[in-house]
C-alpha positions as CSV (number, residue, x, y, z in Angstrom):
1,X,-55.1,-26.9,35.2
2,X,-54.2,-25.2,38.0
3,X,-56.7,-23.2,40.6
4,X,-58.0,-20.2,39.0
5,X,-57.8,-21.3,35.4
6,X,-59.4,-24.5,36.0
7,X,-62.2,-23.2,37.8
8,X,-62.4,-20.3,34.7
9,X,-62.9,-23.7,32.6
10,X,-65.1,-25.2,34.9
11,X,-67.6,-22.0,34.9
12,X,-67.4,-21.8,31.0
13,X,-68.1,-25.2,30.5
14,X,-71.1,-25.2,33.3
15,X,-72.5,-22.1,30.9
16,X,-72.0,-23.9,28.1
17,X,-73.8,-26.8,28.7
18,X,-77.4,-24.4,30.1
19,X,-77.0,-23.3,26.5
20,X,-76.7,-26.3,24.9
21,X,-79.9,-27.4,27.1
22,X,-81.7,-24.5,25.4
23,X,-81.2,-25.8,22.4
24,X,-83.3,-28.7,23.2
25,X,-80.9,-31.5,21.7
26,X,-79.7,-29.6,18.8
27,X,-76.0,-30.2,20.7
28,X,-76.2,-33.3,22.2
29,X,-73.0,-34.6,21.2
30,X,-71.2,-31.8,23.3
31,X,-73.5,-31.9,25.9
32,X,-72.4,-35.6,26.8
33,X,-69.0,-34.0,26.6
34,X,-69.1,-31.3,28.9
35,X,-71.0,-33.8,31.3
36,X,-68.0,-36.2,31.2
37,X,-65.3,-33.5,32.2
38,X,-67.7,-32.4,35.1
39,X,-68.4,-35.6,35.8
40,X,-64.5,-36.6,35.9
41,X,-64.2,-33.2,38.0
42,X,-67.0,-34.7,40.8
43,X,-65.3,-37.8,41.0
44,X,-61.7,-36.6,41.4
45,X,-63.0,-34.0,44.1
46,X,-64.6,-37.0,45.9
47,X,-61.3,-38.9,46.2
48,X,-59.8,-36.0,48.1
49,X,-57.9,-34.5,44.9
50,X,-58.4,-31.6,42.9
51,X,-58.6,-32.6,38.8
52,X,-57.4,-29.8,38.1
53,X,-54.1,-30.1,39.4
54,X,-54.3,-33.8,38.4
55,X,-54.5,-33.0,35.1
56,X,-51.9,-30.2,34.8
57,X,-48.4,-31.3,37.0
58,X,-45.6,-29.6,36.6
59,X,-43.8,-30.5,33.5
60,X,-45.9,-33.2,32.6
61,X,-47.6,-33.2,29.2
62,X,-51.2,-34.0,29.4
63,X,-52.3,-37.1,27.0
64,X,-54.8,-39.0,25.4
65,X,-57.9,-39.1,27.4
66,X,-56.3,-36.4,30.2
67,X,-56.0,-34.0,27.1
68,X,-59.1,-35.1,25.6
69,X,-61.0,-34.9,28.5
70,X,-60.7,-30.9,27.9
71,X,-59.8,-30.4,24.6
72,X,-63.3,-32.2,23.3
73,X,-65.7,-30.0,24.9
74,X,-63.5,-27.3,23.4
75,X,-63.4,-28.3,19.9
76,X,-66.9,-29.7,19.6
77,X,-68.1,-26.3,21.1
78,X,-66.3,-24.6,18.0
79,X,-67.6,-27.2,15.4
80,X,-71.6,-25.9,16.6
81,X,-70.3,-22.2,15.1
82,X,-73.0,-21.1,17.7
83,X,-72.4,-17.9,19.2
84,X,-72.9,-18.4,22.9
85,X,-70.5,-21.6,22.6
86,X,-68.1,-20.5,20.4
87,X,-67.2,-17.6,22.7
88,X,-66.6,-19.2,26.1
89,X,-64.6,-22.2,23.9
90,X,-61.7,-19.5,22.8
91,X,-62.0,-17.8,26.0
92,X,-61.4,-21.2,27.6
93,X,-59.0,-21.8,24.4
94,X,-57.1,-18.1,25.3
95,X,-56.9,-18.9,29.2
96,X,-54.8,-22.4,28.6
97,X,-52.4,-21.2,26.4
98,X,-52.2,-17.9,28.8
99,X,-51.3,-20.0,31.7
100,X,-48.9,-22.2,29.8
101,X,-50.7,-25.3,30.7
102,X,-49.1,-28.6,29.1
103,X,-51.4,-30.0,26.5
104,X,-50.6,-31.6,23.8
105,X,-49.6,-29.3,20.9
106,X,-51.0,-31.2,18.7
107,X,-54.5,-31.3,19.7
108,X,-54.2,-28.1,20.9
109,X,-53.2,-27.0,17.6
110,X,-56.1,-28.4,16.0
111,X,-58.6,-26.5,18.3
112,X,-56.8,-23.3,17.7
113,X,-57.6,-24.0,13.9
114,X,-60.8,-24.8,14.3
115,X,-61.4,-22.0,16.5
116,X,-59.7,-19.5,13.7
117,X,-62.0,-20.8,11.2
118,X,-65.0,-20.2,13.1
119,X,-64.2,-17.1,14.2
120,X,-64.2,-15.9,10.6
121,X,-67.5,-17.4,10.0
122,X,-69.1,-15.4,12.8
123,X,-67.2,-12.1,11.7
C-alpha cells in the first residue's frame, strides 16, 4: 500500500495490538498476527525498501502470503467482535478499498463479510 494509506494501516494495527495487550492474552492469535506484518514491515525497511510499496505495485494483484500478510490481522480483528478492534479493522478495511489497492477480491470479499456481520452484532 502506498505512503499514506500504508502508514494509516501501520498506526491502526500498532493500536490494535496495545489493545489486544490489555486484554492480557484473551487475543493472542491476532496479536502474533499483527506482530508478523510489523515484523515484515521492520525487515523490508531494513533492506532499503518500503513494504508498503512492495506490497502494492502498480497493476499487480497482491497474493497469497502478500495478501494475507494484511488481510489476517484484519479479519482476525473482526472475528474478536471487540469494539476497540473491530473499529480500526473496517477503518483499515474502508481505507484499502478507498485507495483502490489490489488485493485479492476474494479475500477481500471475505473480510468485508465478516466485517458486515460484526458490525450488526455491535449495532
Amino acid at each position: 500500500m502506498a505512503g499514506a494509506a500504508g502508514v494509516f494501516i501501520t498506526r491502526a494495527f500498532e493500536a490494535m495490538l496495545k489493545d489486544c495487550a490489555a486484554n492480557r492474552g484473551k487475543f493472542a492469535t491476532l496479536q502474533q498476527s499483527i506482530r508478523s506484518y510489523l515484523e515484515s514491515i521492520k525487515g523490508a525497511k531494513a533492506e532499503g525498501a518500503v513494504i508498503t510499496e512492495a506490497l502494492a505495485s502498480a497493476g499487480r494483484v497482491l497474493d497469497g502470503p502478500q495478501d494475507e500478510l494484511v488481510l489476517q490481522p484484519l479479519r482476525l480483528a473482526v472475528e474478536t467482535k471487540h469494539v476497540k478492534l473491530v473499529e480500526p479493522a473496517l477503518d483499515c478495511l474502508h481505507v484499502i478499498t478507498n485507495h483502490h489497492h489490489p488485493i485479492s477480491a476474494l479475500h477481500l470479499l471475505a473480510c468485508m463479510l465478516e466485517a458486515h456481520e460484526a458490525s450488526d452484532v455491535l449495532h
